[in-house]
C-alpha positions, -999 to +999 in steps of 0.1 A: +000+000+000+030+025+013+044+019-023+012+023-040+006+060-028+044+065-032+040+056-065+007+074-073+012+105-050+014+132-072-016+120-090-035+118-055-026+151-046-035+168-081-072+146-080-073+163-048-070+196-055-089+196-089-117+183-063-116+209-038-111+236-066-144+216-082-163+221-043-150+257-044-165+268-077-198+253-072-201+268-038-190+300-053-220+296-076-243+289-051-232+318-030-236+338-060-274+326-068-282+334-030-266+367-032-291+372-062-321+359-046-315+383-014-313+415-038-347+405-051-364+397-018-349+432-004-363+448-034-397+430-030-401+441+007-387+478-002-419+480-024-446+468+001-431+491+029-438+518+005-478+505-003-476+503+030-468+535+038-491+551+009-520+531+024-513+544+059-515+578+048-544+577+027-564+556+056-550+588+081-565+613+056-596+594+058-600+593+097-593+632+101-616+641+074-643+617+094-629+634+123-636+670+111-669+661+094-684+647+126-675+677+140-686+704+112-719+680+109-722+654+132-760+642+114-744+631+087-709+620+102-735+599+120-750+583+092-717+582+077-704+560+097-732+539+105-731+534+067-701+522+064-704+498+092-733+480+078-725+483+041-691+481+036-681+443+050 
């Protein structure tokens, strides 16, 4: 055996190396593909916090303006609101 892989030891050493170079590149790939796949996902969730913010404001704008109308007119904030509690769901 000890003349074996004194016989074949450069060519052990050189399969080894090709293989860890072979394990290096596809992990480098695969690193690369996650990389990609996190840019995405960050994009993705940059967009829905900015619906989410434009929905926030725009549900704000409503509650002061039913705010102020119940105030300026309380009859029909009244029946504004009982409106939208029955016919809206």
């Amino acid at each position: 055996m000890k003349k074996w892989i004194a016989k074949y030891q450069k060519a052990i050493v050189g399969v080894g190396a090709v293989s860890v170079l072979i394990v290096c590149y596809f992990q480098q790939k695969e690193l690369a593909k996650l990389r990609q796949d996190v840019v995405v996902q960050t994009n993705i969730t940059d967009s829905l916090r900015n619906e989410d913010f434009i929905k926030g404001t725009i549900i704000t704008r409503y509650e002061i303006t039913m705010g102020h109308l119940k105030e300026v007119n309380p009859q029909v904030g009244g029946e504004l609101e009982e409106w939208m509690s029955h016919h809206t769901e």
